[in-house]
N, C-alpha and C positions, 0 to 999 in steps of 0.2 A: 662343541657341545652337541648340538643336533647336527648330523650329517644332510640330511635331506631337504631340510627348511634354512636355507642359508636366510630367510627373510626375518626368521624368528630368532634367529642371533642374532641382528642390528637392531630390534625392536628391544629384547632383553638388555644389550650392551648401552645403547641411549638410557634404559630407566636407569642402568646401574648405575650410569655416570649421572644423569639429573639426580639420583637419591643421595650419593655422595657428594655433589655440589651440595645439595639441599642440609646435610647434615653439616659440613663443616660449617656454610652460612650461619645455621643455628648455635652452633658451639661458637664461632666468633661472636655473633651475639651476646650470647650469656657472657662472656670472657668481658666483652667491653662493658656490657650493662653494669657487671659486679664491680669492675676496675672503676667506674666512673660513679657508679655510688658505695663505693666503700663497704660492701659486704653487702650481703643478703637480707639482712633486718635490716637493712633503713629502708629499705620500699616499705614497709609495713609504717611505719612510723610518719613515711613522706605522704601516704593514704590517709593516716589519721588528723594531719596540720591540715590535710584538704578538703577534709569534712566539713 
């Protein structure tokens, strides 16, 4: 990438990899949330019995 700053490639190459951990975490998230409540509209619903 940068020739000169070999420091500023392992700074860039770390965030890339925390962004990418941090994105898949996120998408396993969603993926397990929907799995475990059966779709996207019942959080709404599961808000409203908890009112």
């Amino acid at each position: 990438m940068f020739d000169s700053a070999r420091i500023l490639n392992i700074v860039v190459v770390v965030f890339a990899v925390i962004g990418v951990i941090a994105v898949l975490g996120i998408v396993g998230m969603t993926v397990m949330h929907v799995s475990m409540m059966h779709g996207v509209h019942s959080c709404s619903e599961a808000m409203r019995l908890w009112r």
